[in-house]
KEVO-18395 format. One record per residue (C-alpha): chain; residue number from 0; residue in three letters; x, y, z. Coordinates in pm, 1 decimal. Example, Ala and Ser with C-alpha at 12.3 -4.5 7.8 and 13.67 -1.06 7.14 Angstrom:
<"A", 0, "ALA", <1230.0, -450.0, 780.0>>;
<"A", 1, "SER", <1367.0, -106.0, 714.0>>;
This chain:
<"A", 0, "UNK", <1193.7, -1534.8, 333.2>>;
<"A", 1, "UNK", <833.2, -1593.0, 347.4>>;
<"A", 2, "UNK", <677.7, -1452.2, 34.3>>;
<"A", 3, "UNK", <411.9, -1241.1, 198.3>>;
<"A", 4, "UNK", <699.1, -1065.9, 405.9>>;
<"A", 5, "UNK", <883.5, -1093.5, 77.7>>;
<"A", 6, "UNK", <584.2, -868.8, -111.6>>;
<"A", 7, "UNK", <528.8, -624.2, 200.0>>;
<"A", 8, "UNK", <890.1, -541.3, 149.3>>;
<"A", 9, "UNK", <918.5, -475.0, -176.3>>;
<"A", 10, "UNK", <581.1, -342.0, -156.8>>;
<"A", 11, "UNK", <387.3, -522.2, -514.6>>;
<"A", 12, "UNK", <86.6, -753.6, -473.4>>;
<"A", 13, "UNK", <140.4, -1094.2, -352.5>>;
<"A", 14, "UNK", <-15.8, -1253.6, -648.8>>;
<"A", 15, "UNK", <231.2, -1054.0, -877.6>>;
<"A", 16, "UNK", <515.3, -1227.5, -663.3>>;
<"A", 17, "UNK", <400.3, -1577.2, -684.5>>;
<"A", 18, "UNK", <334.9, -1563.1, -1083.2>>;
<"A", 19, "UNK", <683.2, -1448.1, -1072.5>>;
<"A", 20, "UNK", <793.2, -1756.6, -888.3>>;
<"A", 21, "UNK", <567.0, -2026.5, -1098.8>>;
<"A", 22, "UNK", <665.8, -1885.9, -1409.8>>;
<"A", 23, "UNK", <321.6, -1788.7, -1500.0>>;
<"A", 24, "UNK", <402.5, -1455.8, -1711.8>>;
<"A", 25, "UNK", <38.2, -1458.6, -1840.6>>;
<"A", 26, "UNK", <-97.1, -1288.3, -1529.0>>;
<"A", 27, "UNK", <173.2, -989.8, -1541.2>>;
<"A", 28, "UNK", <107.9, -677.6, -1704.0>>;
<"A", 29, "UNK", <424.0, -785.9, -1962.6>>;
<"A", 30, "UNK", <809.3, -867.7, -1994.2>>;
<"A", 31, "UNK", <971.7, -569.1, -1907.9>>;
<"A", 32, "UNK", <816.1, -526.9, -1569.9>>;
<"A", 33, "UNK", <846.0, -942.9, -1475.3>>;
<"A", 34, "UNK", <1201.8, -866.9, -1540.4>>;
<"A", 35, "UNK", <1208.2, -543.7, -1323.0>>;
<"A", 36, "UNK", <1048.6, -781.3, -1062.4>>;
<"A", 37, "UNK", <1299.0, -1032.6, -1041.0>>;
<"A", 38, "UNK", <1570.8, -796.7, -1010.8>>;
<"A", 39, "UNK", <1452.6, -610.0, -736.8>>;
<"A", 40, "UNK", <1365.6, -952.4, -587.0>>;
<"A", 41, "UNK", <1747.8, -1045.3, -652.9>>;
<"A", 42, "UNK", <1833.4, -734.3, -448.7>>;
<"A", 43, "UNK", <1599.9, -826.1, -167.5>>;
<"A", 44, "UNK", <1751.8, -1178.6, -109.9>>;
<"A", 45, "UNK", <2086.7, -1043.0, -185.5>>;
<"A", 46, "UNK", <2169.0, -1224.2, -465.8>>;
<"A", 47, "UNK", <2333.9, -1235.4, -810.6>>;
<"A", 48, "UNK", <2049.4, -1117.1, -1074.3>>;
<"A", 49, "UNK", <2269.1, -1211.2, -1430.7>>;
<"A", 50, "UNK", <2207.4, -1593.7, -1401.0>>;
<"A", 51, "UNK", <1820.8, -1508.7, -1330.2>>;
<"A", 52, "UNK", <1721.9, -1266.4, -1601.5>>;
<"A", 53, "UNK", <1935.5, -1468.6, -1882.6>>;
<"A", 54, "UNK", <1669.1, -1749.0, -1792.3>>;
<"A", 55, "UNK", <1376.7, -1503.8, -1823.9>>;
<"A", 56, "UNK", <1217.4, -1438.6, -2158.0>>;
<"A", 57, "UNK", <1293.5, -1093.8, -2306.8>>;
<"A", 58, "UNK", <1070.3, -888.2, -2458.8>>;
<"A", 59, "UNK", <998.7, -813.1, -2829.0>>;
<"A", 60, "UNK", <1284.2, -551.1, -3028.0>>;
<"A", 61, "UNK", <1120.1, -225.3, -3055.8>>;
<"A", 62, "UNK", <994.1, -107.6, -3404.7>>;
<"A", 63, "UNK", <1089.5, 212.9, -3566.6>>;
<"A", 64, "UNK", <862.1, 400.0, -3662.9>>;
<"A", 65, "UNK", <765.5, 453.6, -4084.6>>;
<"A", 66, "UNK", <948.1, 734.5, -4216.0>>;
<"A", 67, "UNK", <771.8, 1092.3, -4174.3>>;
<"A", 68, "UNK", <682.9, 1284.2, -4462.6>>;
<"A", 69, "UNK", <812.6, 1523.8, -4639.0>>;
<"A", 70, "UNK", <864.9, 1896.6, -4512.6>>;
<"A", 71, "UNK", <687.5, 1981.1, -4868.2>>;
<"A", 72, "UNK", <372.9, 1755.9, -4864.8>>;
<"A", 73, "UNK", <58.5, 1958.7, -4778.4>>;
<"A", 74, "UNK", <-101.3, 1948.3, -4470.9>>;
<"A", 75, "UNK", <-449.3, 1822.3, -4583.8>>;
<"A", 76, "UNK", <-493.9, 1623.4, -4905.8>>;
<"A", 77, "UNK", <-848.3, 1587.2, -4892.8>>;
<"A", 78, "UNK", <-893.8, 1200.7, -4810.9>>;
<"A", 79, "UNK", <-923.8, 1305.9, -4405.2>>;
<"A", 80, "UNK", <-1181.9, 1254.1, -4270.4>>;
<"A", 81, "UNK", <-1467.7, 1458.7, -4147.7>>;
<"A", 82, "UNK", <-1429.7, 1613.1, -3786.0>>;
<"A", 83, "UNK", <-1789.0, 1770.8, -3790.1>>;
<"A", 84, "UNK", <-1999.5, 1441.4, -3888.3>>;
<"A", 85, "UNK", <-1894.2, 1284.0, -3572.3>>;
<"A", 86, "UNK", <-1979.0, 1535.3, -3362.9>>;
<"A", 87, "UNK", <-2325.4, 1591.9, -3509.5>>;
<"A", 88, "UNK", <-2379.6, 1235.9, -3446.9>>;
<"A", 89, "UNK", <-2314.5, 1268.9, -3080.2>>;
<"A", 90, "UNK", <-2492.6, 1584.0, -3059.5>>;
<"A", 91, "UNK", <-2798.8, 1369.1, -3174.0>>;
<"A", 92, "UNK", <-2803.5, 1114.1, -2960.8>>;
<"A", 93, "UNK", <-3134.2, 1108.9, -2721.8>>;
<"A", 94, "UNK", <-2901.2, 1071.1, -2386.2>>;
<"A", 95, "UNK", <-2710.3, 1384.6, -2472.2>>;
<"A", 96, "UNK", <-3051.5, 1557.7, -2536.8>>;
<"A", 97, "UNK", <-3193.3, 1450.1, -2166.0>>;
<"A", 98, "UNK", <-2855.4, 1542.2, -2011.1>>;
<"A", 99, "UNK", <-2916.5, 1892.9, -2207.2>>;
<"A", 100, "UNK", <-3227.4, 1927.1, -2102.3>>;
<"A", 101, "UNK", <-3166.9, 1870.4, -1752.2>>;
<"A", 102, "UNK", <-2908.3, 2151.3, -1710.5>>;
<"A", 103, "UNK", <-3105.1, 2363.5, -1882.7>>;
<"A", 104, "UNK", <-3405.6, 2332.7, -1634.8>>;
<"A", 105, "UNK", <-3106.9, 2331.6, -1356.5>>;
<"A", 106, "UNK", <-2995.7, 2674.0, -1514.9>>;
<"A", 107, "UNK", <-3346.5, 2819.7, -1498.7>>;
<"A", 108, "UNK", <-3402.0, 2717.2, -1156.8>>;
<"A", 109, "UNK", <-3058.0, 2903.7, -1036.3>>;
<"A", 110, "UNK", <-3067.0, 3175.7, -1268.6>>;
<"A", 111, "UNK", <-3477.9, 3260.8, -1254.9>>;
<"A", 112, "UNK", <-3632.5, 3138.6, -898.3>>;
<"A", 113, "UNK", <-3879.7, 3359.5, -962.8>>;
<"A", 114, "UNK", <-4055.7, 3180.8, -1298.0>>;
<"A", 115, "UNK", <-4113.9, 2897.2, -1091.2>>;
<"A", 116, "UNK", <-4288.5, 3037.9, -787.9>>;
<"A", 117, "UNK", <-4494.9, 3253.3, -1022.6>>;
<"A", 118, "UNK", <-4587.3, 2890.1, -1256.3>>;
<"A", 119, "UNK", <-4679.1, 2720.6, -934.4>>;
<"A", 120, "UNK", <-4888.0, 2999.5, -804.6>>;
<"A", 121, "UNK", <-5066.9, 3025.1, -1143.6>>;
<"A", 122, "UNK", <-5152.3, 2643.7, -1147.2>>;
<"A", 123, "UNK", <-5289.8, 2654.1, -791.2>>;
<"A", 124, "UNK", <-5509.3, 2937.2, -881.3>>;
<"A", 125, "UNK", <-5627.9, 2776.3, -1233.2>>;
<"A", 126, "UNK", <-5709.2, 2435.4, -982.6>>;
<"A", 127, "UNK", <-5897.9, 2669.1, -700.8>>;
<"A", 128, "UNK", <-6124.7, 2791.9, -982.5>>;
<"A", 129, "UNK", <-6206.8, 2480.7, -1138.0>>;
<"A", 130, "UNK", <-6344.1, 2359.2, -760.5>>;
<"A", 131, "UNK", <-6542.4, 2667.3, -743.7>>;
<"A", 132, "UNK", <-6706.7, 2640.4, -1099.3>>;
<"A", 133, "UNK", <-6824.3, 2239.1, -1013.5>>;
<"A", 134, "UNK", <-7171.8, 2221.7, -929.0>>;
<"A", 135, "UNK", <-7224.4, 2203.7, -559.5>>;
<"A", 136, "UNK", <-7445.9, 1888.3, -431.8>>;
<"A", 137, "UNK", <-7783.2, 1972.1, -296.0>>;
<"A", 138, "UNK", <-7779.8, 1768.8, 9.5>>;
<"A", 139, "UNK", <-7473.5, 1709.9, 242.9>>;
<"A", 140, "UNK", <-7428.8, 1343.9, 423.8>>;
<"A", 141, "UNK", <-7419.7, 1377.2, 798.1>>;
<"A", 142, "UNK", <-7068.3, 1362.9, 944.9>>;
<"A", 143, "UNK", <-7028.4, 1011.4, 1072.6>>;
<"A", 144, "UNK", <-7039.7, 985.0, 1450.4>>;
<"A", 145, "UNK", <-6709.5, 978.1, 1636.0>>;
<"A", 146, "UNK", <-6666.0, 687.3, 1835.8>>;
<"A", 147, "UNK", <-6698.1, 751.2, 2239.0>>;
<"A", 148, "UNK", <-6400.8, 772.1, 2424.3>>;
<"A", 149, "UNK", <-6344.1, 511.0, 2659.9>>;
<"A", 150, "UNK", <-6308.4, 628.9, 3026.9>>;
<"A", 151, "UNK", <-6096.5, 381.7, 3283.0>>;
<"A", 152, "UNK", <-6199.4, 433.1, 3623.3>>;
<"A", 153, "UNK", <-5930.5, 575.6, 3833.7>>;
<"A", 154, "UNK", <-5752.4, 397.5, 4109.2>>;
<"A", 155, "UNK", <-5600.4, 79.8, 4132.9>>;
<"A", 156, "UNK", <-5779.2, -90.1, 3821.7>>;
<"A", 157, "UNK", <-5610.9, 207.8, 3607.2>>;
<"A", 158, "UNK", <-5294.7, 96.8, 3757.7>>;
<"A", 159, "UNK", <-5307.7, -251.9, 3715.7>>;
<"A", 160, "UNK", <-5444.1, -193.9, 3323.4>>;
<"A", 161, "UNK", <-5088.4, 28.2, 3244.1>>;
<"A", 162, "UNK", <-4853.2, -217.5, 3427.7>>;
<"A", 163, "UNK", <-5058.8, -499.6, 3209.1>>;
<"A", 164, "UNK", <-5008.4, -304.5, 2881.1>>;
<"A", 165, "UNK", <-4669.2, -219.1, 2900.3>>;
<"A", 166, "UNK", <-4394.1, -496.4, 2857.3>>;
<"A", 167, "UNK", <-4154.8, -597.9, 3043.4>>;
<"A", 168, "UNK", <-3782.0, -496.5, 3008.2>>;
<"A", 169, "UNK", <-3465.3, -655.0, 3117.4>>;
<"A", 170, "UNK", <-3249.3, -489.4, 3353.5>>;
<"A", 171, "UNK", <-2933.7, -315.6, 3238.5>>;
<"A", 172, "UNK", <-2734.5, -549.4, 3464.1>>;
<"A", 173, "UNK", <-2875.0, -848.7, 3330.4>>;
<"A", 174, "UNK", <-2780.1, -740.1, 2975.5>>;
<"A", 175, "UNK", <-2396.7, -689.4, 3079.2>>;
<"A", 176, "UNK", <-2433.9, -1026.7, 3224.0>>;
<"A", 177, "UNK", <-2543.1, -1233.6, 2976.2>>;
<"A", 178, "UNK", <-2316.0, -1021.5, 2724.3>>;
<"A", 179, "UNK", <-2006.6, -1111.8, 2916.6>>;
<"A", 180, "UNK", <-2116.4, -1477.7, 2957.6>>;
<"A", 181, "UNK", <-2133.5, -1472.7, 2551.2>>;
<"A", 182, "UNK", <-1817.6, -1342.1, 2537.2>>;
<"A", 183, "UNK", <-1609.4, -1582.8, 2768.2>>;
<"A", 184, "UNK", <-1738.4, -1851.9, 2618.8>>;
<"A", 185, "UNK", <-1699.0, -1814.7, 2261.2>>;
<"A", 186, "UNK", <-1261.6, -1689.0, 2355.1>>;
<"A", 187, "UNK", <-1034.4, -1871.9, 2436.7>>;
<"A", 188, "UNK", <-809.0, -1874.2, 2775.8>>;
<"A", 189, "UNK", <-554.8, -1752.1, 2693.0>>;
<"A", 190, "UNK", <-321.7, -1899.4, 3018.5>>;
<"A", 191, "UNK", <-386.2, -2233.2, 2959.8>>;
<"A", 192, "UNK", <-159.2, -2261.6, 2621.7>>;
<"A", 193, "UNK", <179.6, -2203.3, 2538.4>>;
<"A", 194, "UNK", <132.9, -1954.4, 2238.0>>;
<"A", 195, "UNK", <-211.2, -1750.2, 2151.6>>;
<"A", 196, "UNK", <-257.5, -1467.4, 1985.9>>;
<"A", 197, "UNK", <-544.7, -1174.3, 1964.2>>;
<"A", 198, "UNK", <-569.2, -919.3, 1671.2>>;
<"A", 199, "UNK", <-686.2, -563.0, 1698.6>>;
<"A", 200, "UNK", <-704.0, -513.6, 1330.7>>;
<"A", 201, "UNK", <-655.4, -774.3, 1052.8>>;
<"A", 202, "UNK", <-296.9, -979.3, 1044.9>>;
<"A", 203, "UNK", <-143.4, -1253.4, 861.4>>;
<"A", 204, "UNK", <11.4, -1501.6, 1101.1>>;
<"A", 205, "UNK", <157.7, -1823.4, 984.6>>;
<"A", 206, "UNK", <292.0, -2083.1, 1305.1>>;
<"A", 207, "UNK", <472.1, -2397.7, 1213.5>>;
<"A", 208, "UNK", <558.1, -2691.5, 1465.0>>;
<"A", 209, "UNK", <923.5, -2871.2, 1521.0>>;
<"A", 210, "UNK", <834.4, -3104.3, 1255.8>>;
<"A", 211, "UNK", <764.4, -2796.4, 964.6>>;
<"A", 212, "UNK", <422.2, -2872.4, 956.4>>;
<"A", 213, "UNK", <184.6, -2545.7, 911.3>>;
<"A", 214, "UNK", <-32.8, -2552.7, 1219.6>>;
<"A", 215, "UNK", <-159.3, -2200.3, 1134.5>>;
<"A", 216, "UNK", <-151.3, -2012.7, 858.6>>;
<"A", 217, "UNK", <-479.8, -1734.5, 724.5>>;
<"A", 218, "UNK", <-568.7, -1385.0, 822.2>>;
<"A", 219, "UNK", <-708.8, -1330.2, 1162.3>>;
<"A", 220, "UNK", <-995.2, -1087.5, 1186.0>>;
<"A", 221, "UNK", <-995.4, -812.0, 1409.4>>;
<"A", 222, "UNK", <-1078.6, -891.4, 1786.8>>;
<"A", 223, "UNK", <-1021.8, -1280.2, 1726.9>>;
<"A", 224, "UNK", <-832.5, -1467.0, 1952.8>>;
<"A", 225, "UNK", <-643.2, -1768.4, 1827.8>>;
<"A", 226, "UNK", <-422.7, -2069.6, 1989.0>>;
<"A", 227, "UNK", <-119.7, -2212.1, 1823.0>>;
<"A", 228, "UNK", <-107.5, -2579.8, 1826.2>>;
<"A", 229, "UNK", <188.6, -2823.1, 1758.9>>;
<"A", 230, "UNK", <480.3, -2960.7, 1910.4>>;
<"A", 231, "UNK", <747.7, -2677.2, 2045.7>>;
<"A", 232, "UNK", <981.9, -2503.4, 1934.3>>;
<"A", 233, "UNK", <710.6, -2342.0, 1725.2>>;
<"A", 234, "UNK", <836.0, -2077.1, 1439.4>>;
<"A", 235, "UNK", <601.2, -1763.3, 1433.2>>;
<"A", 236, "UNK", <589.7, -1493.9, 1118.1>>;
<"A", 237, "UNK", <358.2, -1225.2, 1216.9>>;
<"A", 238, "UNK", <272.8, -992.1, 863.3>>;
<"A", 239, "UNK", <121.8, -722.0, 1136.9>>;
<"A", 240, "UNK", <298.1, -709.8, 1404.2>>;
<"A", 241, "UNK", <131.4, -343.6, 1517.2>>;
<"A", 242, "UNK", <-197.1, -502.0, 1522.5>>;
<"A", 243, "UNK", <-77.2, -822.2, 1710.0>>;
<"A", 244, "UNK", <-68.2, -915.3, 2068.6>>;
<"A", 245, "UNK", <83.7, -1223.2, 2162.7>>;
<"A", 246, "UNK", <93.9, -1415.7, 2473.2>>;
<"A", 247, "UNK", <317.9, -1667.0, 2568.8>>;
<"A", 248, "UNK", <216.2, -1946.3, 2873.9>>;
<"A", 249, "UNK", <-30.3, -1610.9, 2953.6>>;
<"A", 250, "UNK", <185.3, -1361.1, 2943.0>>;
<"A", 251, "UNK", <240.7, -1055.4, 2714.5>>;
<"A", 252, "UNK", <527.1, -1118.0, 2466.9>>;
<"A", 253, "UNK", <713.6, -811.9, 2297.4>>;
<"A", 254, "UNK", <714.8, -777.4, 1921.5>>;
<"A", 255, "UNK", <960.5, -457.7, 1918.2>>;
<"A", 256, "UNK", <1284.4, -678.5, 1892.3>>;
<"A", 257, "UNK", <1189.3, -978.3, 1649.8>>;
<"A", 258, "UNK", <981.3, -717.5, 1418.1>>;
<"A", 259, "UNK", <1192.9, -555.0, 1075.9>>;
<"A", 260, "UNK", <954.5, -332.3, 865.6>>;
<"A", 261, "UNK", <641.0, -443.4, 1050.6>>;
<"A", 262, "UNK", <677.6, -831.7, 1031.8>>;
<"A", 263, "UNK", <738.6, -1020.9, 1311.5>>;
<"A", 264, "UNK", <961.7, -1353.0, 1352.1>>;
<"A", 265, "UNK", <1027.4, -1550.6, 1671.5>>;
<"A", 266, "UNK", <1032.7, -1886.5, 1777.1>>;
<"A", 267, "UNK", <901.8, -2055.3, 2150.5>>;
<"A", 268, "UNK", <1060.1, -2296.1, 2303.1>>;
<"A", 269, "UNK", <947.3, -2549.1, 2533.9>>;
């Protein structure tokens, strides 16, 4: 079983399945769940899971806990320590004071609208006095002229002017065009090999040749088209098999009968 099927089944990161299979306990989270692991991987594959976890390491023996005190000894001795000198100390801190502050302006401005109209009011008032009290100027400078609106003569010079002015636009048509051109170029055609395939979201497909050799193997982005190379019968595992169309000598293959929990698995002959 492929291990990416292998981790889609089971339904744990790949990465936690292939530490599991190098040995490499370092990157999981500790004993007791690499051991979980490789007993539900035992299940999966159907196999015996004694002879596998006796070669595993086991986990430290738990400690017991120191003894509890007496049902006589008092509850507070006097060595605890504070609870309020902590809090103080938080209390003090300057980024509890801005957060303060700002709820307290936010509480003002829900709970008194009215304050802050009437403070906005009173500043404009205190600024419209202070213009009138400044000393007007004796003389005024002349407005400066406004510049003289130029005046096209009508008729075909107008005409000409606007259709020199304004730039010119591609057609609608020619934009489909040249989009469609992009597109069949840069895909594939698909009827001129034996085995492509075209994702409509992204899928994990892995293709080897007659020899074992990985012709293909990465995730396919969505809308991408790719062509299976090697020498036939080629062995296809699909990890998305609801997101994957394939086509065979340019015609539609169906997943439904080679897929098990949403992974694919078919070979093509010659």
């Amino acid at each position: 079983m492929h291990i990416e099927a292998l981790a889609v089944s089971l339904k744990v990161p790949v990465s936690k399945v292939r530490a599991l299979e190098a040995d490499d306990y370092q990157h999981l989270p500790d004993t007791v769940f690499a051991r979980a692991l490789a007993g539900s991987v035992c299940r999966a594959l159907k196999i015996d899971s004694a002879s596998i976890l006796a070669l595993m390491p086991t986990g430290p023996a738990p400690r017991l806990q120191p003894q509890a005190p007496d049902v006589n000894t008092a509850f507070r001795d006097g060595t605890e320590p504070s609870r309020v000198g902590p809090a103080l100390s938080f209390l003090t801190r300057p980024m509890f004071l801005a957060v303060a502050l700002l709820l307290a302006g936010a509480a003002v401005l829900a709970f008194f609208p009215g304050l802050v109209t009437e403070l906005v009011s009173m500043g404009e008032r205190m600024t419209v006095s202070e213009k009138s009290a400044a000393p007007l100027s004796t003389e005024s400078a002349p407005p400066p002229p406004s510049p003289s609106p130029q005046v096209l003569p009508a008729g075909p010079v107008a005409a000409t002017v606007q259709e020199v002015q304004r730039p010119a636009e591609p057609a609608a048509s020619e934009v489909l065009v040249a989009q469609a051109a992009v597109e069949t170029a840069s895909s594939p055609v698909i009827g001129d090999y034996l085995l492509a395939l075209r994702a409509k979201s992204a899928s994990w497909i892995q293709v080897r040749d007659a020899s074992g050799a990985t012709t293909l193997q990465r995730i396919v982005a969505a809308g991408e088209t790719v062509v299976a190379e090697g020498k036939p019968p080629l062995s296809v595992v699909i990890g998305k098999a609801d997101a994957t169309e394939v086509f065979v000598r340019g015609k539609p293959f169906d997943l439904a009968p080679v897929t098990r929990e949403n992974v694919a698995r078919f070979e093509v002959k010659p």
